[in-house]
N, C-alpha and C positions, 0 to 999 in steps of 0.2 A: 385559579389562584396558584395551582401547582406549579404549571407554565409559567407564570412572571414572575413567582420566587427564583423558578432556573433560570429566567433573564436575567436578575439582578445578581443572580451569583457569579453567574457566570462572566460578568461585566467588569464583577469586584476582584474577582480570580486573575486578573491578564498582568496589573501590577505584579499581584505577589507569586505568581509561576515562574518569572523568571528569574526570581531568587532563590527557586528549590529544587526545578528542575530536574538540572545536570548533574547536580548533588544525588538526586536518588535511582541515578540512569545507574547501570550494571557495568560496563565499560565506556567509559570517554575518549578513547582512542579509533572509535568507528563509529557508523552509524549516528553520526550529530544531524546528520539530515537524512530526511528518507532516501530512500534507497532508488534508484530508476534500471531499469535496463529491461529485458525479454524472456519469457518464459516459455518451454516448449508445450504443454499442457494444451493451450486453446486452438493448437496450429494444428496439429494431427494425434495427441493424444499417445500411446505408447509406440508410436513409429518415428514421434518425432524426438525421441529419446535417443539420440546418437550422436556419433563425432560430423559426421554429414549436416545434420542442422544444426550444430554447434558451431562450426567453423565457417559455414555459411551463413549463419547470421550474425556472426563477429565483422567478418568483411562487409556485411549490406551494411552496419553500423557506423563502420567507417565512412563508404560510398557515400550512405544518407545523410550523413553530417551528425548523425546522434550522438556520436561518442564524444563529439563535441559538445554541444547541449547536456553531458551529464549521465547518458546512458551509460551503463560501465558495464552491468552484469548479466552473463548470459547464464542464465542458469536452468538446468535438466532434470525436469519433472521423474517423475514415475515411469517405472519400467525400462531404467537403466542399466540392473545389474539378472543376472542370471537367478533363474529361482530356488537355488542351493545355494550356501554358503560353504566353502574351502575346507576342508581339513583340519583346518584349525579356527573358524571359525570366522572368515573374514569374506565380506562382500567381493564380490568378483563380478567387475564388469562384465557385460556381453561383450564375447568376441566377435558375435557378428556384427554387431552397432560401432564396439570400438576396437576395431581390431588394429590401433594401434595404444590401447590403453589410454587411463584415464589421465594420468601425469602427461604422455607426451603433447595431450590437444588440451591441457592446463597451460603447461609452457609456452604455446602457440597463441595462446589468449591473452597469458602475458603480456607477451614479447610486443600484443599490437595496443599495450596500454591498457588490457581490458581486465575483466574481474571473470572468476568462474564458480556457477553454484550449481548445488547437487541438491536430492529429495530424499527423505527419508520419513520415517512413523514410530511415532511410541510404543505402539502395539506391537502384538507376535506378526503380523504380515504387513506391506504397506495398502493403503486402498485398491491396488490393482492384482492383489497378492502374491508380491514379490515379497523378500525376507524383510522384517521389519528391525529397531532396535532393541526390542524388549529385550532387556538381559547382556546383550552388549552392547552399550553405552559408552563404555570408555573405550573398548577395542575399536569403536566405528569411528569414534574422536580421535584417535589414533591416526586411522587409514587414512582420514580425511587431511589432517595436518602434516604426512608423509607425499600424501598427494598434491600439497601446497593449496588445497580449497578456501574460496572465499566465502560462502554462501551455506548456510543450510537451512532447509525447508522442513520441519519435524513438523507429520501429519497426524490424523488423531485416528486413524481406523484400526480396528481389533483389538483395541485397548479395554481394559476388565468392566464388564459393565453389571448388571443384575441378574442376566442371564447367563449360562454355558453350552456350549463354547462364545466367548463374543461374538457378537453379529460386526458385522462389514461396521456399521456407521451405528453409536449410541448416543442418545439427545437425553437421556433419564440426568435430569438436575441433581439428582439426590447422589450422583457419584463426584466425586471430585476430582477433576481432570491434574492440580497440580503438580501433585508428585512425579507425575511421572517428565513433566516439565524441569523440573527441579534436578532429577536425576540428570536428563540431558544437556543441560547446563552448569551441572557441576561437572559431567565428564568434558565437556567444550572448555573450561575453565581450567581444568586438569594440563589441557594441551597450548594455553593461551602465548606459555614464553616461546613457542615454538613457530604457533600461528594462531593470528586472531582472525576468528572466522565470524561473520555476521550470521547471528540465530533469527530465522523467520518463527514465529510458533503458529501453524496452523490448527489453530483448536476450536475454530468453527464459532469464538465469542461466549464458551460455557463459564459456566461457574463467575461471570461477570468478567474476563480475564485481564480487562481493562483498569483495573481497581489492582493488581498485584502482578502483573506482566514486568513491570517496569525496572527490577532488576535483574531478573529470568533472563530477556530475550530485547531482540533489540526492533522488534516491531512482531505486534499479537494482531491474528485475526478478529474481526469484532462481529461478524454474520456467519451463517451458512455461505454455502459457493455461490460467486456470480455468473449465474445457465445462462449469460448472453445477453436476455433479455430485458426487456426496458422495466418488466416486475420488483428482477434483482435489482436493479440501479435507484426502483425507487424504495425498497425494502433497505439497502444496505444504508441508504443516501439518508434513510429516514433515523437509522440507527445511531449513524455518525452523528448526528444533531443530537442525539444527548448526553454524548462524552466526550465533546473536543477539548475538556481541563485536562484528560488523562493525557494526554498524547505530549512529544516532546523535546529535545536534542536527545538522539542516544534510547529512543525508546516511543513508538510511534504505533496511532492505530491503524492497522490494516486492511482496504477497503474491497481488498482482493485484487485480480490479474484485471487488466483494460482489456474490455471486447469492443477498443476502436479500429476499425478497417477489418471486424470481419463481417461485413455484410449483412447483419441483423439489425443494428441500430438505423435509427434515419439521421441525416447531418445534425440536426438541431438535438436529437440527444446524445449524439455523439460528443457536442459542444458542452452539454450538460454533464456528461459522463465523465471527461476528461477536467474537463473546470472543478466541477464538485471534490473529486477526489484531490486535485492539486493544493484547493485552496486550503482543505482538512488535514493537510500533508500524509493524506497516505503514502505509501510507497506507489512510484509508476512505474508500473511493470507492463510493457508489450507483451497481447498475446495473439498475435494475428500474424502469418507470412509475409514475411518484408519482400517477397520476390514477387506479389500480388498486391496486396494495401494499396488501393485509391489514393491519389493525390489527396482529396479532398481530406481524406483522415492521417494522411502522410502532416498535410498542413495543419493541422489540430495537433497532433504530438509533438512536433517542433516548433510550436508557440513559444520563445523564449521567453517573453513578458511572463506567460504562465509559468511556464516550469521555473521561471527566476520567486516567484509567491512559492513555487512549493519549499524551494531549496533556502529559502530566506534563514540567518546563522539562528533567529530567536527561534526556530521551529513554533511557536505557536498557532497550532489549529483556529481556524475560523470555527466560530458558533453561528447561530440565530440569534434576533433579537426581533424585537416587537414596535416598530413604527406604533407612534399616536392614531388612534384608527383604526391599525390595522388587525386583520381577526389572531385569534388565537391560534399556536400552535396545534396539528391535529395530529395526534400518532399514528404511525405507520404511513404519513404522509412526507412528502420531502417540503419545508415550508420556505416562503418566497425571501425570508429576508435576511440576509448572512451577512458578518463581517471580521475582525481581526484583524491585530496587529501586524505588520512588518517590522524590519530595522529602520526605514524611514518613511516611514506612513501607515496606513491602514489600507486593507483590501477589504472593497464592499461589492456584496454580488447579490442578483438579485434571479431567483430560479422558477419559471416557469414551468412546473414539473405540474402542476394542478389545472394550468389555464393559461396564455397568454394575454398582452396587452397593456397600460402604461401602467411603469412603474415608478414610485416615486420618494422621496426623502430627503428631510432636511438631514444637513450634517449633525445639528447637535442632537439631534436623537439618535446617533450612532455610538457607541459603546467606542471610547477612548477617541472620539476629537471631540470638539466645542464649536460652537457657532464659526461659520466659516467670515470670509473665502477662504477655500482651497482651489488648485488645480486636481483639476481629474484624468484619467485613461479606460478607454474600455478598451480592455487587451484583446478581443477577439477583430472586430473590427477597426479601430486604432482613432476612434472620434476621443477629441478631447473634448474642455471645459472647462470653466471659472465658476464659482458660484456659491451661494450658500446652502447648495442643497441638490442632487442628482432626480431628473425626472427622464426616462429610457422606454423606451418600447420594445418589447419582447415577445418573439411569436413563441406558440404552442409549444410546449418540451425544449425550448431553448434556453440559453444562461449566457448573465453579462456579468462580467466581474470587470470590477474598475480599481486600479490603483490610486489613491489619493494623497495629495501631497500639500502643504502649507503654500500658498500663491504668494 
C-alpha cells in the first residue's frame, strides 16, 4: 500500500513541481541542468590529479565531439594540492602535478570553451588526507574565485562524528551532516559577485540530504560511492526511485561518477547505467580514460537522444510507476517501470535490472499522457512506432527508454 500511495503522489507531484521548483533552487544563474563533463577519481585515483590529465582530457573532449554534446567540466578529484597548507593558510597546488599552477591550466580550459572543477571536504583532512576545509571556508572560497573555478566537489571525510579523533568515513545517523554544508555555502556565497562557482555536496545521501540540499548546493549526493560495480548501480538506481520529486532546475540528485568504459560493466548495463542516471537527471560525469574507452561505451555516452532527456529546461526526474498487473515495487531493487515529463513529451523506460524479456504498456497508464496514439523512440537502438501502448523486449540488465510524443 506504501508503494501505490508513492505512485499516486508522485504522479500528482509533476504538475505542481514545476511551479516551485526554480523558486526554491539557491542560485538560478547555474546549474538549471545537471551538470556533464569528466572526473579524474575513477581513471587512476590520486595520479590522475594533475595539469597532465587535466589538459588531456580537455582536448580528447574536443577530439570526441563531447564538448559538443554538453560535456563542459573537467574537474580534479583528490590529491591535488600538497599536504601542508602555506603560511598563511592557503591550499597550495602540487608543484609536481602542477607545476605550471592552478590559474594557468584554468585559463587553458577556458580558452577551449570548457569549465574547471576542483575537490575539496568539510572535515579536518580530505578523504585521501590531504588538508581539508574545516575552519577555512572562506579563505578556500577565496582562492578558488581568484583562481576563476568553476566546480566544487565538498566531500564528507573527517568531519565530527561520535568518536575522537574522526575516523576517515562516519555513517552514525545521529550526527547531522548540515552545517557544515551550510558553512560552505555561505563562504561560496560570500565570493558569488566575483564568481559563481557550482557546489557539488558529496555527503554520501545522510541525514536525508535530498529533502534540504536544495538551496545549499546545486546537486547532493543521494548513496555511498559507486565501486564500479553492477551492486552499486543497482543500490544507488534503487535509491533514486524514491526521490525523484526532490530533484530539479538548479539543484539535482546525484547518482555519482559513470563507471561507463572502464571495463567492469557488460554492454547491457552499461546501457542501464547510463540511461538510468540520465533519465533521473543526475549529473553525467565520465569516469573512465578517454585515451582507452571502447567504442562501444564511447557510443552509449554520446547518445544525444539521451543526454537531450537528461538536459531537458523542465529538469524533472523520471519516477516509477506501477503498470495494471504489474508486481509491486521491491526495495533495494531497481523496478522495471519508469517514466516522466519532458518539455515535449514524456520519457518511458523500461529496466531490466531484475530479469529480461517482453515488456509492455498501455499509454494511459502512464503518469502524465492519456489514452493514445502517440509516436514513439527507443533512443538506444532508434526503432520507432504508433500506437496506443509500447510492447519491447529487453535482455538481461539492459534498459530501453523511449521518447513519446502526440502522433
Amino acid at each position: 500500500m506504501a508503494a501505490i500511495s508513492k505512485l499516486i503522489a508522485w504522479s500528482s507531484m509533476l504538475v505542481l513541481a514545476q511551479s516551485t521548483r526554480i523558486e526554491r533552487r539557491w542560485n538560478n544563474s547555474i546549474g538549471l541542468t545537471p551538470h556533464m563533463g569528466w572526473s579524474s577519481w575513477n581513471v587512476a585515483q590520486c595520479d590522475s590529479a594533475s595539469e597532465k590529465y587535466a589538459l588531456d582530457t580537455a582536448n580528447r573532449f574536443v577530439e570526441l565531439g563531447l564538448k559538443d554534446l554538453g560535456y563542459t567540466y573537467i574537474n580534479i578529484d583528490d590529491c591535488w594540492s600538497t599536504k601542508e597548507r602555506d603560511g598563511e593558510g592557503n591550499l597550495v597546488p602540487d608543484p609536481t602535478k602542477w607545476p605550471n599552477g592552478i590559474r594557468a591550466v584554468v585559463d587553458q580550459i577556458h580558452d577551449m570553451g570548457l569549465k574547471f572543477g576542483l575537490y575539496g571536504c568539510a572535515g579536518e583532512l580530505t578523504c585521501a588526507s590531504y588538508p581539508g576545509s574545516q575552519g577555512h571556508e572562506v579563505q578556500d572560497a577565496q582562492l578558488l574565485a581568484s583562481w576563476d573555478i568553476d566546480f566544487w566537489k565538498h566531500d564528507n571525510c573527517f568531519t565530527p562524528c561520535t568518536t575522537e579523533p574522526p575516523p576517515q568515513t562516519c555513517w552514525e545517523d545521529s550526527v547531522d551532516t548540515r552545517p557544515w554544508y551550510v558553512t560552505m555555502h555561505d563562504a561560496l556565497q560570500s565570493v558569488s559577485d566575483t564568481k559563481a562557482i557550482l557546489f557539488n555536496m558529496c555527503q554520501w545521501g545522510r541525514n536525508e540530504v535530498w529533502t534540504w540540499g536544495a538551496p545549499l548546493g546545486h546537486s547532493w549526493r543521494i548513496e555511498g560511492d559507486n565501486w564500479g560495480d553492477w551492486e552499486s548501480v543497482i543500490r544507488i538506481g534503487a535509491r533514486a526511485s524514491d526521490i525523484s520529486e526532490f530533484s530539479g532546475p538548479g539543484g539535482f540528485n546525484d547518482l555519482d561518477m559513470l563507471f561507463v568504459g572502464n571495463g567492469v560493466l557488460t554492454e547491457p548495463q552499461e546501457r542501464l547505467h547510463f540511461g538510468l542516471w540520465a533519465i533521473t537527471k543526475s549529473p553525467l560525469v565520465i569516469g573512465a580514460d578517454l585515451n582507452t574507452i571502447p567504442e562501444t561505451s564511447l557510443a552509449i555516452l554520446t547518445n544525444k537522444d539521451i543526454i537531450d532527456i537528461n538536459q531537458d529546461e523542465l529538469g524533472i526526474a523520471a519516477g516509477i510507476f506501477q503498470p495494471p498487473s504489474a508486481p509491486a515495487p521491491v526495495a533495494g531493487e531497481i523496478y522495471p517501470y519508469w517514466a516522466g515529463r519532458v518539455s515535449d513529451g514524456v520519457v518511458i523506460a523500461f529496466a531490466a535490472a531484475s530479469g529480461g524479456g517482453e515488456f509492455s504498456v498501455n499509454f494511459v497508464d502512464v503518469p502524465g499522457l492519456q489514452s493514445g496514439p502517440y509516436e514513439w523512440k527507443e533512443l538506444y537502438s532508434g526503432e520507432t512506432g504508433t500506437g496506443e501502448g509500447i510492447t519491447f523486449d529487453v535482455a538481461d540488465d539492459d534498459f530501453a527508454i523511449f521518447k513519446v510524443t502526440t502522433a
